[in-house]
C-alpha positions in Angstrom: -31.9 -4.2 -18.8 -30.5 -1.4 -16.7 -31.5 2.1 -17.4 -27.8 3.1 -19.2 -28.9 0.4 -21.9 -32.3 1.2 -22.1 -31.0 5.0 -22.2 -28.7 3.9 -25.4 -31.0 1.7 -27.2 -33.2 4.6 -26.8 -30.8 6.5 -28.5 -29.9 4.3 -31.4 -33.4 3.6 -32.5 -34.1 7.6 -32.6 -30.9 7.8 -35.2 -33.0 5.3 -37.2 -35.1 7.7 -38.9 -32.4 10.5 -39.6 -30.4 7.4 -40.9 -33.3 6.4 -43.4 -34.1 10.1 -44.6 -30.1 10.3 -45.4 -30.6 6.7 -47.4 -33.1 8.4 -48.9 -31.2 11.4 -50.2 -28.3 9.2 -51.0 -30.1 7.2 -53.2 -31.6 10.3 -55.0 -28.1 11.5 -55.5 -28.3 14.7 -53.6 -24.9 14.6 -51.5 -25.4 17.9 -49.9 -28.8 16.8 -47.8 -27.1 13.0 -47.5 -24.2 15.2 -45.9 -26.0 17.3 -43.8 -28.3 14.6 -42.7 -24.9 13.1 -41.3 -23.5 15.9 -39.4 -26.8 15.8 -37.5 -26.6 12.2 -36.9 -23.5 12.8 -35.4 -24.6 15.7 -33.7 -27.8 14.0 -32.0 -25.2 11.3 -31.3 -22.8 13.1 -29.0 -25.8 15.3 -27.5 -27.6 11.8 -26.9 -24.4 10.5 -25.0 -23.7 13.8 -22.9 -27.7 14.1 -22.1 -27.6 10.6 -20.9 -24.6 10.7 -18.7 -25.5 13.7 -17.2 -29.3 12.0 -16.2 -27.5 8.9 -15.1 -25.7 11.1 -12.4 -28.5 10.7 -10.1 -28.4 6.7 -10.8 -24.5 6.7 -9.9 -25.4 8.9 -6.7 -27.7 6.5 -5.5 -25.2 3.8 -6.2 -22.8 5.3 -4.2 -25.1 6.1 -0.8 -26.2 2.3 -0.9 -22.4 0.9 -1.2 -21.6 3.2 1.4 -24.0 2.8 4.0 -24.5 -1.0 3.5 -19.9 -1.3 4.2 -20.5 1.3 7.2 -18.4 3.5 6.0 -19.2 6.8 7.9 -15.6 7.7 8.0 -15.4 8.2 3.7 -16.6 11.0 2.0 -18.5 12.0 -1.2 -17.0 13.7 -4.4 -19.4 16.1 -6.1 -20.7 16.0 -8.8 -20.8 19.0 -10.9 -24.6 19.6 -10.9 -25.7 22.1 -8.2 -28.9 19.8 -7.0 -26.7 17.1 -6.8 -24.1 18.6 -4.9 -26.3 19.9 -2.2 -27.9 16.2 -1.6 -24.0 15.0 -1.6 -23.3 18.2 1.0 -26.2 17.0 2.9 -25.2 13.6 2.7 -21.6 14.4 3.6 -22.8 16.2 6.8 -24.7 13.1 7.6 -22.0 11.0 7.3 -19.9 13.3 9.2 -22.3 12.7 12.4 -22.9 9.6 12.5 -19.1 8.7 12.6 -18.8 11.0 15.7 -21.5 9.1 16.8 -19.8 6.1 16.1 -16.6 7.0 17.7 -18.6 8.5 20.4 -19.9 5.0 21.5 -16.8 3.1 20.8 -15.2 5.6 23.6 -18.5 4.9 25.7 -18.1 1.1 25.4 -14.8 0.9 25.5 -15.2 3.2 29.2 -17.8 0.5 30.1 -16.3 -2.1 29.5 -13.3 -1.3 31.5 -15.5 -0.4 34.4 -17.4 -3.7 33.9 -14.2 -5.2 34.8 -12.8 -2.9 37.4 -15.7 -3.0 39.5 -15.6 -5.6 42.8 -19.1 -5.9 42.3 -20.1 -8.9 40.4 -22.4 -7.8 37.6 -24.3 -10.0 34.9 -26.0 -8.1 31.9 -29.2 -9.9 30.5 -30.1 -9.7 27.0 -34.1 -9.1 25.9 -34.7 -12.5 25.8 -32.9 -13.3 29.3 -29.5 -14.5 27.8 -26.6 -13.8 29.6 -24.8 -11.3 27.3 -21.9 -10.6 29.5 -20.4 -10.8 33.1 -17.4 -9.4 34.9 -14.5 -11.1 36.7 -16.8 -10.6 39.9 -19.6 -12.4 38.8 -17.9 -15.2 37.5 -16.1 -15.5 40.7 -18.9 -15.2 43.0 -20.7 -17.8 41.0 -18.2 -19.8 40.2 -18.6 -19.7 36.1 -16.8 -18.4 33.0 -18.7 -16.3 30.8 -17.5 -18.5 28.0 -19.3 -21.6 29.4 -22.6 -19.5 30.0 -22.5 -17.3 27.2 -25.7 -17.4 25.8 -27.5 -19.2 28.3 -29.4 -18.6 31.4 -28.4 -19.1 35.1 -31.4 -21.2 36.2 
């Protein structure tokens, strides 16, 4: 059961009682207590529904930090929400986000500069991985050795 339900259920059984008292009143005739007992039903009601929206802010923040840092989105950006402590943690966030798409685009540029070097280069140049994989090679390499990185992706020159 998520926390909204809970949240609601929590809400409908606290109407219970002010629901039996006005039974109560109802049956004993007087209207003007059965009456008033309603209004603040009602009352508790929409002050119920408001309190609970607003504590479920923090829930939907928390909702919206997971979807976007598990799609990678560093470019997107976070709407406030109206609540000062809230909006600070989604100013933080924001700034965080911020910086780590320069980052991002900061290493696409240095990749992307790499990789065109790897190619340029006359020098023939294999890259190793951790577990001493060949993770990439440049025209050079493959020329010298007489291989194409597709064929030895992955694998191991001895």
């Amino acid at each position: 059961m998520t926390l909204r339900t809970q949240l609601y259920v929590y809400l409908l059984v606290m109407q219970v009682f002010p629901l039996a008292v006005a039974i109560y009143f109802f049956r004993q005739g007087d209207l003007l207590w059965f009456f008033l007992m309603e209004v603040l039903i009602a009352a508790t009601i929409v002050a119920g529904v408001a309190m609970t929206r607003k504590a479920l802010r923090p829930v939907e923040f928390m909702q919206s930090i997971k979807a976007t840092l598990q799609d990678r989105a560093f470019g997107s950006r976070m709407k406030s929400f109206g609540v000062r402590e809230l909006d600070e943690l989604v100013g933080l966030f924001n700034a965080l986000l911020e910086e780590l798409h320069r980052e991002q685009l900061k290493l696409g540029e240095q990749k992307g500069f790499f990789d065109k070097l790897l190619q340029a280069t006359p020098i023939g140049i294999v890259i190793f991985d951790f577990d001493n994989y060949i993770s990439n090679m440049n025209p050079a390499a493959e020329e010298m050795l007489d291989l194409q990185f597709p064929q030895v992706k992955a694998g191991t020159l001895g």
